[in-house]
TIKOLVO-7769 format. One record per residue (C-alpha): residue in one letter; x, y, z. Coordinates in steps of 0.001 Angstrom, whole numbers, plus 500000, padded with zeros to 6 digits. Each point is the difference from the previous one (the first is absolute). Example, Ala and Ser with C-alpha at 12.3 -4.5 7.8 and 13.67 -1.06 7.14 Angstrom:
BEGIN
A512300495500507800/S501370503440499340/
! end
This chain:
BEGIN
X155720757103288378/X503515499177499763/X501656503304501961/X503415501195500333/X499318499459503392/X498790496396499729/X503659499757497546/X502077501490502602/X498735497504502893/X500865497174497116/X503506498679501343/X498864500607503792/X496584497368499388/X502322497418497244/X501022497861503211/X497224500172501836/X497890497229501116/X496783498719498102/X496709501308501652/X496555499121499463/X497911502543497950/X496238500767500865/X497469497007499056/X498699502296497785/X501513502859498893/X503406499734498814/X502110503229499936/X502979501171498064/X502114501117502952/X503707500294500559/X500832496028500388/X498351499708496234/X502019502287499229/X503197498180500680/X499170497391498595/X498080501342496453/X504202502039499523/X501042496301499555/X499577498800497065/X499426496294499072/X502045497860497658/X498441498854496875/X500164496341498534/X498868499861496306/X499694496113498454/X498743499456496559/X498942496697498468/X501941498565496637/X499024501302496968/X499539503588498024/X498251503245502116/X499038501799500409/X498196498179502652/X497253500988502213/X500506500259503714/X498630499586503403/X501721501919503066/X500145497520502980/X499490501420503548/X501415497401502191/X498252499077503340/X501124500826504008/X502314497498499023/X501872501699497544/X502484498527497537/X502106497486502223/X498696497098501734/X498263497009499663/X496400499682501009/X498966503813499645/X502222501063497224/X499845496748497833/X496144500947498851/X501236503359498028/X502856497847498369/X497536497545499107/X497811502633498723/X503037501262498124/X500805496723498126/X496022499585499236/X500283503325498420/X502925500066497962/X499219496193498890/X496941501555498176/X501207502876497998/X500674502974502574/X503054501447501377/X499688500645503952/X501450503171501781/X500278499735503771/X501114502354502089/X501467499153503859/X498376502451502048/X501358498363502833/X503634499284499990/X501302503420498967/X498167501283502950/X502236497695502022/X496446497506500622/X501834496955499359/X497730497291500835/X496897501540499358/X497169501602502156/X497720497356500205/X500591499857504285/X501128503156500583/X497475501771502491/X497298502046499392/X498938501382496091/X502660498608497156/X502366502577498829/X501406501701497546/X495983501512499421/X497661499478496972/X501238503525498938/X503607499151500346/X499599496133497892/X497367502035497571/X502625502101499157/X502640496962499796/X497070498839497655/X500548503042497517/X503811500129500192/X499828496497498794/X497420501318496803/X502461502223499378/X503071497021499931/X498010498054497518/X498806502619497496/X503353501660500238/X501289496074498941/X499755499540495929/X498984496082500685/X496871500973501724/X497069501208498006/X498912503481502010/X496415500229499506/X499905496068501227/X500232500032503421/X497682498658502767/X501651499776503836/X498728496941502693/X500786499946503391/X498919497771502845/X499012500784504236/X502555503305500289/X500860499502496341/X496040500235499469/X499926502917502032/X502672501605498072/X498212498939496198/X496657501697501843/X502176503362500528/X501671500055496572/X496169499448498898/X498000502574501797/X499652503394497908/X500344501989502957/X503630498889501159/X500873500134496672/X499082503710499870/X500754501109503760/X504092498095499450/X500668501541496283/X500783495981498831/X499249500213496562/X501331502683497780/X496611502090497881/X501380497865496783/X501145496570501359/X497947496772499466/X498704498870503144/X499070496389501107/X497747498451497576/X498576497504502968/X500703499238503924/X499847497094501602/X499632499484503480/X500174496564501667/X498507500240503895/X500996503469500538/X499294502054503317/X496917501792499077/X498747501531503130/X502092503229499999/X500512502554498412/X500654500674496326/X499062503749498411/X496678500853500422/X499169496253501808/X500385501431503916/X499980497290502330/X499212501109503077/X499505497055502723/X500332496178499383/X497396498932502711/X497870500341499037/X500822500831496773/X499536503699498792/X500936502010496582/X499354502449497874/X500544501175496419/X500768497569497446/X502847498196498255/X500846502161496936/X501989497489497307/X502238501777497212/X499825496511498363/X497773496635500468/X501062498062503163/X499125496289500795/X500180498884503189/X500676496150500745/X499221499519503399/X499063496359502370/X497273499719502277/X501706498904502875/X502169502798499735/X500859501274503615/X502773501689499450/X498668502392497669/X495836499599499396/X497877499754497625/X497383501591501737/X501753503506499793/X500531499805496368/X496374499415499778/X499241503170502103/X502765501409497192/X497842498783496812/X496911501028501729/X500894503649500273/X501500500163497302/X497144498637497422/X500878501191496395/X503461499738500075/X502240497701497979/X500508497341503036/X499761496647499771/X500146497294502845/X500312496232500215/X499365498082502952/X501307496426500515/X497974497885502346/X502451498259502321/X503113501491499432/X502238501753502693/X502588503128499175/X502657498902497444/X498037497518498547/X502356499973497266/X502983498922501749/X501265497758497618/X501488497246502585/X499045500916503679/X496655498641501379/X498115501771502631/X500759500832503145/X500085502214502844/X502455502697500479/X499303501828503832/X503011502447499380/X497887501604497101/X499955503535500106/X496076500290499408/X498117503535500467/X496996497780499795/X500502497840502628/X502931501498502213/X502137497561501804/X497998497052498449/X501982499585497032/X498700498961496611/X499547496261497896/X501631499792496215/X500380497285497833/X499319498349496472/X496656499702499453/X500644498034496494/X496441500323497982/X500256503845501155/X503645500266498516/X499405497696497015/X496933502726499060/X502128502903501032/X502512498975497235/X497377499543497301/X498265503339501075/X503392502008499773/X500680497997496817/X496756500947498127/X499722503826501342/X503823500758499226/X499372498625496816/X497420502018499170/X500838503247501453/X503094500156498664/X499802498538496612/X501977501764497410/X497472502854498548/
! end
């Protein structure tokens, strides 16, 4: 997939301005290319005491790591995390790729791709079994909205496969986590095709169980197509819970909701998208995350 070609068009696409991808299906073309030869930078905390620890790799948002209202929810996320036993490994996908200030308004589809931040994903796996503090067979990674979409790419079996992420004898990701994450397009075999109405095939293929934590007023990225997801793909080790009343971000730890109209939104173009602390939503959330990490990645 990756050609000499593609490689050799690298430096000429590195500058080049962000453009929307299909609704649906998202290709690895020269501007991925650019941006998947930058690497990101890796951030490994660990909380007090003797490892080795078990670990969750934490894909930031649009936001990235900077910022206030955006970035502050994978910090916060961060501090929950390493306050209960586990180190954290993040990985900016953003600033090295000279995306300082995020992506969250940026027109048209939110770049770098899920195959770019999956892979970002699996460079990080590789920081934190390669660290002697972090337990390697312990490791679960969470993302939310674009950091969702990323944890759903470093899940799917498929992507896995097609991008050579995981070496024949390396431990993979025990368990994924993906708070509202974009699930209408496409991942592996699950081929989006239009939004509306809303067509797919295939199915979504997980190389390890994923939960979804998603609101019902989400309308920046639906619930409804990660029920279409779950429906067609019956069997699988997918999981999904829905909280009545809350918007995207729920679990914004200090901003309330509101309306943002310079949203970049594939679901509602040039309407924008509403975010904000839904607390109930986020106080569950926590306890969920809590209880499933716990158990997932318990010492065998």
């Amino acid at each position: 997939m990756k050609s000499n070609f593609i490689r050799a068009l690298v430096a000429a696409f590195a500058a080049a301005p962000l453009l929307a991808a299909c609704a649906g299906q998202e290709r690895y073309d020269a501007r991925m290319a650019a941006y998947d030869q930058i690497k990101p930078t890796i951030d490994i905390r660990v909380p007090q005491g003797t490892g080795p620890f078990p670990a969750v790799v934490l894909l930031h948002n649009c936001a990235g790591l900077e910022g206030e209202r955006g970035a502050q929810i994978t910090h916060d996320w961060a501090n929950f995390l390493i306050a209960n036993g586990y180190a954290v490994v993040m990985p900016d996908s953003f600033i090295p790729r000279s995306l300082r200030g995020g992506v969250c308004e940026r027109p048209g589809s939110q770049w770098p791709s899920a195959y770019v931040r999956g892979g970002d994903a699996y460079i990080a796996l590789r920081a934190a079994q390669a660290d002697s503090r972090i337990d390697a067979k312990r490791i679960a990674v969470m993302g939310g909205s674009n950091g969702g979409v990323a944890t759903f790419a470093a899940a799917n079996a498929d992507m896995i496969k097609e991008n050579n992420w995981l070496a024949p004898s390396q431990p993979g990701f025990v368990q994924a986590i993906a708070f509202y994450p974009e699930c209408g397009i496409s991942y592996g075999d699950w081929q989006v095709t239009t939004r509306r109405p809303f067509t797919a095939s295939g199915r979504f293929r997980p190389a390890m169980p994923v939960l979804i934590l998603i609101g019902a007023l989400d309308n920046w990225t639906p619930v409804s197509a990660c029920e279409e997801m779950l429906k067609a793909s019956a069997g699988e080790a997918i999981e999904m819970k829905v909280y009545p009343g809350a918007h995207h971000s729920f679990d914004n730890p200090n901003v309330g909701v509101f309306h943002n109209p310079r949203a970049s939104n594939i679901n509602n173009p040039g309407g924008g998208a509403t975010t904000g602390q839904n607390l109930p939503a986020r106080e569950d959330s926590r306890r969920v995350v809590q209880a499933l990490l716990a158990e997932k990645l318990a010492r065998k």
